[in-house]
N, C-alpha and C positions, 0 to 999 in steps of 0.2 A: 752759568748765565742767569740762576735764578736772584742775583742781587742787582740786577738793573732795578733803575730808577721807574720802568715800565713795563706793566706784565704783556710780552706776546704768547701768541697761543704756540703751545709746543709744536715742533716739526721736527721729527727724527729724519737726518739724512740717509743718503743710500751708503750702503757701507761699502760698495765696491766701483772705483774710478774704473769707466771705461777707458777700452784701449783709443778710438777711434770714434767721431761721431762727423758730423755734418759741419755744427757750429758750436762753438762755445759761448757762456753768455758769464761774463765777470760782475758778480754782486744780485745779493736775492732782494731787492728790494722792489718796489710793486712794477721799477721798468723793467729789471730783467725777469719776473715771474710774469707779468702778463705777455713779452719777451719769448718766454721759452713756451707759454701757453700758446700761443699762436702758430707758433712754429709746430710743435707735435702737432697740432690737430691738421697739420697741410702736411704731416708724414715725414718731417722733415730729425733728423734726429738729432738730439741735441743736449748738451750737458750745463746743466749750472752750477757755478762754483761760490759758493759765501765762505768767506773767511769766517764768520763768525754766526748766527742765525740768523734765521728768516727774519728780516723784516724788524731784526733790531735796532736800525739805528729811525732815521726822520721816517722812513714808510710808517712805522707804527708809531709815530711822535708826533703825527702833526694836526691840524686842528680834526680832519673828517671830514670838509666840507667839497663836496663835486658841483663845482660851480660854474656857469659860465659867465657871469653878473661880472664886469666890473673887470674884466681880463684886457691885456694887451691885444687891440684890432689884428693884429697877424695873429695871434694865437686862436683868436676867438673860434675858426671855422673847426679845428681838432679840438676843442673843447664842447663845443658844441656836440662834436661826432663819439666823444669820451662819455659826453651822460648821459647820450643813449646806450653806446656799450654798458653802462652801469645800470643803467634800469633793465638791461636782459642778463646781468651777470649773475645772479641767483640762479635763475632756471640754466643756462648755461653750464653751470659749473653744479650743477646739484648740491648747492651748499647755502648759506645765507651769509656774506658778506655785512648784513648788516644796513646794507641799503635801502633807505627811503624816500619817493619823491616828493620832501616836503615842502618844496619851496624852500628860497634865502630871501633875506630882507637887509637892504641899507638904510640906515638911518643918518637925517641930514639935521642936526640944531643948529646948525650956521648957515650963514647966505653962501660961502666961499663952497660948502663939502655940496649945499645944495645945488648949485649954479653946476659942479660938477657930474652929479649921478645925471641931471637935466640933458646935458651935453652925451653922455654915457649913454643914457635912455635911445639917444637919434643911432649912434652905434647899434646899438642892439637892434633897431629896427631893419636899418639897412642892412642887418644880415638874418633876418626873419626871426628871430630874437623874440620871446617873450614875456620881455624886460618893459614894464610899464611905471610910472609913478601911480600910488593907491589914492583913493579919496580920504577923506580926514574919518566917515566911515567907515572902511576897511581897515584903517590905522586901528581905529578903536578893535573892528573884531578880530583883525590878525594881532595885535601886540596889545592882548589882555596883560595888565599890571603896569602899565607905563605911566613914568611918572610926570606926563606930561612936555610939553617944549619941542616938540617935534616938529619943523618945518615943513618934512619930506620924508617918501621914502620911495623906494626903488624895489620893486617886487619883482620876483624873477619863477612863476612859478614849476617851472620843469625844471629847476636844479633842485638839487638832493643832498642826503649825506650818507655817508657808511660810516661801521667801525675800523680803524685803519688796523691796527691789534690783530682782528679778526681774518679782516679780508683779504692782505696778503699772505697769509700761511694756507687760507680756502686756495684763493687762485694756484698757490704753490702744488701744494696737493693734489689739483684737477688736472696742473700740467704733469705732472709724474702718472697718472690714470693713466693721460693721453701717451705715455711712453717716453717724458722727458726723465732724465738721468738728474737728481737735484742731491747735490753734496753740500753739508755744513761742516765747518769747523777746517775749509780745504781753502787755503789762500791761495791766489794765481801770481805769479813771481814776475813772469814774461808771457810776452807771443812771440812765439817762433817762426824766420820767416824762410821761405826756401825759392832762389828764384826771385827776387822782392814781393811773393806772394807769401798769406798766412800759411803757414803749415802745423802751427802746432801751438798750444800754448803749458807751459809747465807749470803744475802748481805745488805746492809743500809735499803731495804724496803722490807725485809721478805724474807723468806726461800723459797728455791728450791729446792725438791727431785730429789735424780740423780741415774747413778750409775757409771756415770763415770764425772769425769771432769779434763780441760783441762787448765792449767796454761800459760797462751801465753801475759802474761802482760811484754816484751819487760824490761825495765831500772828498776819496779817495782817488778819483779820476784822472786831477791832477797830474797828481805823486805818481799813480801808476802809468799814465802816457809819457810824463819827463823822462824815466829810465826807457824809455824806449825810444828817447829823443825827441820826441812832439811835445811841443808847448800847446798846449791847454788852456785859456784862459779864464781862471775859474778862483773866487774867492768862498769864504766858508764866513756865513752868520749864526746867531744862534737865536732860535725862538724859545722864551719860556711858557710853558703852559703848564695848567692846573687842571685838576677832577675836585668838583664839591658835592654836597649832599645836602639836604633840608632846602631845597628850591621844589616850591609845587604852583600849580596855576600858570605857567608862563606855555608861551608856544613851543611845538614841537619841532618848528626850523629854527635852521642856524640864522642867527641875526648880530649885526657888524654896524659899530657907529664910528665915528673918528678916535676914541681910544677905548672901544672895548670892542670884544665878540664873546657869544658864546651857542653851543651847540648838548641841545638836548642828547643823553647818549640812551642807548639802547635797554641800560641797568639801573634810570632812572636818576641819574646823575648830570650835572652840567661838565663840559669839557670849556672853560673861561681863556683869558687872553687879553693882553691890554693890546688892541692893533693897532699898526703901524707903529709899532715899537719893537726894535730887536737888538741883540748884542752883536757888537764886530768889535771882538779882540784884535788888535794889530798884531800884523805877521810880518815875517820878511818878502811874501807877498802882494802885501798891497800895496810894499814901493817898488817890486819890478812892476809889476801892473797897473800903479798908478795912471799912467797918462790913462791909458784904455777904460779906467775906472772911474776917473775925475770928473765926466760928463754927468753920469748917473750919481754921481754923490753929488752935482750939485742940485740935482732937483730933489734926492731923496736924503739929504742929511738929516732933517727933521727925523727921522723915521730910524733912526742909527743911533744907540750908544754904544762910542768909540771908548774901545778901554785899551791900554800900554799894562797888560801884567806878564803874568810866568808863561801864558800863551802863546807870547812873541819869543822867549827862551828856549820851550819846547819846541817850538816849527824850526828854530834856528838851526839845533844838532839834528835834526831829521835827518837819518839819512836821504838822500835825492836818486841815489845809483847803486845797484847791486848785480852780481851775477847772478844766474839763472842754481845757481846751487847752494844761494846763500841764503837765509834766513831774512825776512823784509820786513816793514814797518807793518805790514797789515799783519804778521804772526806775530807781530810785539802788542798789537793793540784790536783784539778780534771786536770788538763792537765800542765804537763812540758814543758815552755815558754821562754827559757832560752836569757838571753839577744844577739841581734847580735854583729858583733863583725867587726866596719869596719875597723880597721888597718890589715883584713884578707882581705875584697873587696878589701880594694885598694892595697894589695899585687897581688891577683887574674889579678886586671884588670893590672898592671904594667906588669904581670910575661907574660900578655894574650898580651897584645900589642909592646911586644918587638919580638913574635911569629909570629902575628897575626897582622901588622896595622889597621886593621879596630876598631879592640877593642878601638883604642885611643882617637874614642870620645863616649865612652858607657854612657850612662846615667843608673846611678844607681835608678832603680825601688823601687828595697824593698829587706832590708836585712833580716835573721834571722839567726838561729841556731837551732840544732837540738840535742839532748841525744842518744846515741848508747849505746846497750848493748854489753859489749864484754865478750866471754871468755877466759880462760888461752892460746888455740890452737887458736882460733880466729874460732870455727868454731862452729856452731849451735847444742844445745841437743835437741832433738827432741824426744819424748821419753816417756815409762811407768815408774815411780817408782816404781821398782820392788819390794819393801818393804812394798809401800800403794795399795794396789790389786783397780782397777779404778782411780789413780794419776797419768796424765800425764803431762810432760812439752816440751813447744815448746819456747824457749828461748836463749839467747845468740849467734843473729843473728850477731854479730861483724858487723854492717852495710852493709852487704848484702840480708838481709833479703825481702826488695821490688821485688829483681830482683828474687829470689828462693820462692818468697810466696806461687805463684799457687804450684809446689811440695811439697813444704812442709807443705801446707793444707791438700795437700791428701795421704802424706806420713800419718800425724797424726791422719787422717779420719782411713787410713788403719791397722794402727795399734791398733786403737781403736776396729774395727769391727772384727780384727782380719783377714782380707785378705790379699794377697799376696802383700806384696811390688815391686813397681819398679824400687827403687835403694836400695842397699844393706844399710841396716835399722842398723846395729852393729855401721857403721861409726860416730852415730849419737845419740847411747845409750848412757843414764847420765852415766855408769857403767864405761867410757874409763876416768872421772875428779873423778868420784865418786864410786871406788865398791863398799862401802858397801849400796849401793840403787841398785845395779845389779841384777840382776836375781839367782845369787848365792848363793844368803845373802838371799833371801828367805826360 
């Protein structure tokens, strides 16, 4: 794993699969480590299984920024609830994740993006939110080096950022302290059911008895609930992102206009991004999914380059089905590596230094890219399968998923154990893409 495209921090797994545990949690990425983190610390015992390492594929790919600025109004209340979990996640976990609460900032050069954050701003108030437009003032002292034209911006100063690299192999770590059982390099095949309840899920080095288990395998989710019959409705994007060096003078938050972002990193480097711009290779899924998906592409096409290459060849032979004793797509491809893509850096760095002069002599560190899970609303299921009594999934984080992880660990802890949730848990049931997996259909 050392020739990824991005260094995560090492995580030795445990070398012996338990027999038997409580729950199982499928994929280490920062849903299932904050996931299993929640779970041990309520005594709950419980095994993670990553095909491939911690926090290899988009958990440690994606920009760092824990936001709540600018989110979907149903999402907004567990985000909210996620960056406070993040600003007690250091001392919690006795480690440093990397988190800072530096504030995020939007910036608006046009009437259209401005009319928008404006509209945003009332959002954020009605839910206590503080999410404010800055004075021309403030502009100056919070976004020292700007090269001017600024119409507006959108201050949010209680969000933050971490190192994503960092932070879930920390979390990973803390939950193993707490007694979770965390395996790499161990793919899960199936869940086994007995009774139409969970009993078991089998992975490349032997079975684990359960009685609940958790589906949080992020791009892979798909693939793995279709062999067990559940359609899923979930497509795969790709972000490219950059690391530069020789930026000095600029602010310490992450800041986001209509085609750029970027975030100060911890090693004194920029983490860059041309936003609202991603790749979606066609699959053979985005013509079963079509109808489901054609709504949201038509408000967000702008924001999509649609490419037809070897991407759509490869999904095609994928295998879809296998037995529980055969060898599966995720021990064919242990971490998603996707190549970087620098005609997007050097759009980043052009879009960043016609903003920004300092950008203008950035030295391009290290590019890559990253897979995102999206779904049809763009917004996370988080969730029982009300159909498989102990089947749950945590997936279709639409590339927010870093910044909401802590909530939505313990949104999934809570539903499992059955306690009271702290944000309204419906907005997030598979039942609103899929009823017949609702609680109805039971």
């Amino acid at each position: 794993m050392s020739t990824l495209s991005i260094p995560v921090a090492p995580f030795p797994g445990d070398d012996t699969l338990p027999a038997a545990v409580d729950v199982v949690i499928v994929g280490g990425g920062i849903i299932g480590v904050t996931t299993a983190l929640e779970l041990a610390e309520r005594g709950i015992s419980v095994a993670l299984c990553e095909k491939g390492v911690i926090a290899g594929e988009q958990s440690s790919r994606n920009w760092g920024w824990t936001r709540q600025m600018g989110r979907d109004e149903r999402e907004l209340p567990l985000c909210m609830h996620s960056v406070e979990m993040w600003s007690q996640m250091n001392e919690r976990i006795g480690r440093d994740t990397g988190w800072r609460r530096t504030g995020i900032s939007y910036l608006s050069y046009n009437r259209r993006d401005l009319k928008g954050w404006l509209a945003w701003e009332e959002i954020g108030r009605r839910h206590g939110l503080d999410a404010r437009m800055l004075s021309q003032a403030e502009i100056a002292e919070k976004l020292p080096g700007n090269n001017g034209g600024i119409l507006g911006v959108l201050h949010t100063a209680s969000d933050g950022r971490a190192e994503p690299w960092i932070a879930v192999p920390a979390i990973a770590e803390a939950a193993r302290e707490k007694g979770a059982h965390i395996l790499t390099g161990c793919a899960v095949r199936t869940v086994e059911t007995s009774a139409g309840r969970v009993s078991a899920v089998v992975t490349e080095r032997g079975t684990i008895r359960c009685q609940a288990a958790v589906v949080a395998g992020g791009i892979w989710s798909r693939l793995f609930l279709g062999n067990m019959g559940l359609d899923f409705p979930q497509l795969k994007v790709i972000g490219p992102v950059a690391c530069v060096d020789g930026v000095e003078g600029l602010t310490d938050m992450p800041v986001g206009a209509g085609d750029f972002a970027y975030r100060k990193r911890l090693d004194g480097g920029f983490t860059v991004a041309v936003r609202n711009k991603n790749l979606a290779p066609l699959t053979p899924d985005h013509f079963r999914l079509l109808t489901e998906f054609f709504p949201t592409f038509l408000t967000t096409w702008r924001e999509l380059s649609l490419r037809l290459n070897g991407i759509f060849l490869q999904e095609a032979v994928i295998r879809r089905s296998w037995r529980a004793d055969e060898a599966t797509p995720f021990e064919a491809c242990r971490v998603m590596d996707p190549p970087a893509v620098p005609g997007f850096t050097r759009k980043a760095l052009k879009n960043l230094g016609r903003a920004f002069p300092r950008f203008a002599n950035a030295r391009v560190r290290r590019e890559w890219a990253g897979v995102m899970d999206a779904t049809p609303d763009a917004i996370p299921v988080i969730s029982p399968v009300h159909t498989v009594p102990g089947l749950h999934v945590a997936s279709g984080f639409s590339g927010h998923g870093f910044g909401i992880g802590p909530g939505a660990g313990q949104l999934m802890a809570d539903l499992i154990t059955g306690e009271p949730t702290r944000v309204d848990a419906k907005v997030f049931d598979i039942s609103r893409l899929r009823p017949r997996y609702g609680a109805t259909a039971t």
